[in-house]
C-alpha positions as CSV (number, residue, x, y, z in Angstrom):
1,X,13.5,-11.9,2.3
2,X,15.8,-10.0,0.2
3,X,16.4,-13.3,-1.9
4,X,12.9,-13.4,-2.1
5,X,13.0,-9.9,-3.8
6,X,15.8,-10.5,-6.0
7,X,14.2,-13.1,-7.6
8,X,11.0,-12.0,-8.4
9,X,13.3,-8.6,-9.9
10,X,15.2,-11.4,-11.9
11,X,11.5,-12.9,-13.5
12,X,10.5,-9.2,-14.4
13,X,13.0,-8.7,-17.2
14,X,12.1,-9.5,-20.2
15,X,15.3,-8.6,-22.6
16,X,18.6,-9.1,-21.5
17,X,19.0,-5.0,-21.6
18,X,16.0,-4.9,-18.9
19,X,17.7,-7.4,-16.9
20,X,21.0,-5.7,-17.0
21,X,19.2,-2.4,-15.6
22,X,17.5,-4.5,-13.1
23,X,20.2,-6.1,-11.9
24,X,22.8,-2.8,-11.1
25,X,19.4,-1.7,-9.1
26,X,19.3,-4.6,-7.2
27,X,22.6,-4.2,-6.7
28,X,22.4,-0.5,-5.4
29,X,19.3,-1.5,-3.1
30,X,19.5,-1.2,-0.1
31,X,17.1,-2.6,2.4
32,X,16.3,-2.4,6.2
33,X,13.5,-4.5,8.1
34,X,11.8,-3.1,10.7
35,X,8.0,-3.0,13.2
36,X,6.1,-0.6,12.9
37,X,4.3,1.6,15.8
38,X,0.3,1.5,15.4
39,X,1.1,5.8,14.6
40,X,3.4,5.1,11.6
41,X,1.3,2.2,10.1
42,X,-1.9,4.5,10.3
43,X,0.4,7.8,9.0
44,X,1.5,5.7,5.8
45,X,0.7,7.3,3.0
46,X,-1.8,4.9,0.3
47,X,-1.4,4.5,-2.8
48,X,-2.0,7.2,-5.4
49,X,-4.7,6.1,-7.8
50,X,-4.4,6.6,-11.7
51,X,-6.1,5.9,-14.8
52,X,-4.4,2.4,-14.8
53,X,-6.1,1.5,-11.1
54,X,-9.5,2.2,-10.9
55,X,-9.9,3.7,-14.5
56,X,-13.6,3.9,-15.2
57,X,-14.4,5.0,-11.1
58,X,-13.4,8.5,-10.8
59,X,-16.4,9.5,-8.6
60,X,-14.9,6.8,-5.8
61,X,-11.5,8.2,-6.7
62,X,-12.1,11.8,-5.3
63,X,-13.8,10.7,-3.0
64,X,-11.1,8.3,-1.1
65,X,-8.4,9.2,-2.5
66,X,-9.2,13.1,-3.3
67,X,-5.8,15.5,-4.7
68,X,-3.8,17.7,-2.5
69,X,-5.6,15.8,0.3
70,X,-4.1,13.5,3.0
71,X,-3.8,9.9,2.0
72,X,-2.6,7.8,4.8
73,X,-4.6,4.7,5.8
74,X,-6.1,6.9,8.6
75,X,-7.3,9.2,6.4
76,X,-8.7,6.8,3.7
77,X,-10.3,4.2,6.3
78,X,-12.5,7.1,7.8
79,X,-13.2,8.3,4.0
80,X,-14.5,4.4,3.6
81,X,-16.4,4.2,6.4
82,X,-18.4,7.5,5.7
83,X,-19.2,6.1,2.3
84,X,-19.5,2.5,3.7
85,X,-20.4,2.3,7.4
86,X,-20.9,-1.5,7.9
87,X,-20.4,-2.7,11.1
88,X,-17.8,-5.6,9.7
89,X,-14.6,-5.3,7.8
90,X,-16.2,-8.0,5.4
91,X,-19.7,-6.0,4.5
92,X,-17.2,-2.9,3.8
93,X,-15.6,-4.3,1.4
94,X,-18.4,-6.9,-0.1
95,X,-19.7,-3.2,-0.9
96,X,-16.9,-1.0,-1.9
97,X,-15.9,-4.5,-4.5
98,X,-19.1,-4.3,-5.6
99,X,-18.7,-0.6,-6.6
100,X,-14.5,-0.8,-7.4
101,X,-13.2,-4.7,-8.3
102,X,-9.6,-3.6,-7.2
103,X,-11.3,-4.3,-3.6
104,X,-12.1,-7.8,-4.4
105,X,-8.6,-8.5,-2.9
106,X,-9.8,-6.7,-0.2
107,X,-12.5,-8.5,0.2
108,X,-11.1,-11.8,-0.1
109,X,-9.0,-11.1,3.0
110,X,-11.5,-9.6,5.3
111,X,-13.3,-12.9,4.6
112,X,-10.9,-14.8,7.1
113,X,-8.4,-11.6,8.1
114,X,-6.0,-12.9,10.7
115,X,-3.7,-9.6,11.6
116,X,-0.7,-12.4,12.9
117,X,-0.5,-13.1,9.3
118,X,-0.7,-10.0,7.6
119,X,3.2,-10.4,6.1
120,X,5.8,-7.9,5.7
121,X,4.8,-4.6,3.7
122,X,6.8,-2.6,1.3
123,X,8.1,0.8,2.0
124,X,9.5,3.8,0.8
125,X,10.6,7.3,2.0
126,X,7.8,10.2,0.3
127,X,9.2,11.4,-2.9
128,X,9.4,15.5,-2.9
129,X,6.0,15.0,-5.5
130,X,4.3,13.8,-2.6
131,X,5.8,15.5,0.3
132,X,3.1,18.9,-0.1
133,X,0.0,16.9,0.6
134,X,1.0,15.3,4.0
135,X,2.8,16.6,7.0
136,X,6.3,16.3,7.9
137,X,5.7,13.7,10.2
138,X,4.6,11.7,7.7
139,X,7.4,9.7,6.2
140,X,6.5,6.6,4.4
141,X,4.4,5.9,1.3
142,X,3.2,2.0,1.1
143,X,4.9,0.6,-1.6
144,X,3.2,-3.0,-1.6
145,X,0.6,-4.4,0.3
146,X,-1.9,-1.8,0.1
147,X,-4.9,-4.7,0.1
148,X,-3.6,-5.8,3.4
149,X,-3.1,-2.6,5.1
150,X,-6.3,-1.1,4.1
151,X,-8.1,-4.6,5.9
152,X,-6.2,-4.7,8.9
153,X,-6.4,-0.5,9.3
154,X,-10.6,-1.5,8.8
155,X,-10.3,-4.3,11.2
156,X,-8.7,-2.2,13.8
157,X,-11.3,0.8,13.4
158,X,-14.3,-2.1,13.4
159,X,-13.2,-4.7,15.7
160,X,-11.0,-2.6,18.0
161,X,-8.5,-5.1,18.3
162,X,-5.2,-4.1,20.0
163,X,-2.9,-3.1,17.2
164,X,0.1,-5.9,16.3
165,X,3.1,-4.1,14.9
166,X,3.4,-4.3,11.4
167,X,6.8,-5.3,9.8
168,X,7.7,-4.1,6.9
169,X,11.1,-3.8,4.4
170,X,11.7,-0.1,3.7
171,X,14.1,0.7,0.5
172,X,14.8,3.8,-0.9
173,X,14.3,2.6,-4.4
174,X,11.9,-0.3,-5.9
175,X,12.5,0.0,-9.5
176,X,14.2,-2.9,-9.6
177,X,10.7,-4.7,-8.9
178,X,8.5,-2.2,-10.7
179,X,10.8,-1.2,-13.5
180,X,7.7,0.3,-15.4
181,X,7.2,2.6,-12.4
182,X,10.3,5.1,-12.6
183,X,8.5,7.9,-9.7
184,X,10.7,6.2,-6.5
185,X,13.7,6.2,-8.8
């Protein structure tokens, strides 16, 4: 997987200084695979969403994702399903897409959601920014693979399905795939 990651970081940089940057980060990376307990996966902590997410949808934006309040999937799937209380994973988000089109990928994967193949998830320790809003038990911010983790925490709450343990990559530092995204550095 790591080779996986190195080369997408390699496609990223556009000048050969950007690559040069990217490159001592890779090399300073340091990554650890690992399953996560249904607790942690529901504790981690969503993604914070700016003016460059869901930029003309501020009403939604307080309302899921609301300031100084807890974000972790937890938190945000019961937000959802106040707002959106389907009976399906797939007429949750047919609705919230409808309303917000980042959730079209949601969508798209509640449509035929299989938890065995929800993939590996990026993750990162809570930078001290974020630290005041969540507890200290709370560790982990979701780096990539928000879309999945927000279907499968959905499915779980609407289908109760046993949970399957989540892997996921944790890192320190992802600069080197989101150079333009300096907060984890």
């Amino acid at each position: 997987m790591k080779e996986l990651l190195l080369a997408d970081a390699h496609q990223l940089s556009a000048s050969l200084s950007e690559y040069e940057a990217t490159r001592q980060q890779i090399e300073r990376a340091a990554y650890k695979t690992f399953t996560l307990r249904e607790a942690d996966f529901d504790d981690l902590v969503f993604m914070e969403v700016n003016d460059s997410v869901w930029a003309n949808n501020q009403k939604l934006v307080d309302l899921l994702t609301p300031k100084g309040k807890l974000r972790t999937l937890k938190e945000v799937v019961d937000r959802i399903l106040t707002v959106y209380p389907h009976e399906s994973p797939i007429q949750v988000f047919k609705q919230l897409s409808e309303d917000e089109p980042w959730f079209e990928g949601c969508f798209l994967i509640s449509a035929r959601f299989d938890p065995r193949l929800i993939g590996e998830l990026l993750i990162r320790p809570l930078t001290p920014y974020e630290k005041p809003a969540h507890s200290p038990k709370i560790k982990f911010y979701l780096e990539d693979g928000n879309h999945r983790a927000l279907v499968y925490a959905v499915f779980l709450r609407l289908c109760a399905d046993a949970y399957r343990p989540v892997r996921v990559i944790f890192s320190k530092d992802w600069t080197h795939l989101y150079p333009w995204a300096q907060l984890t550095a």
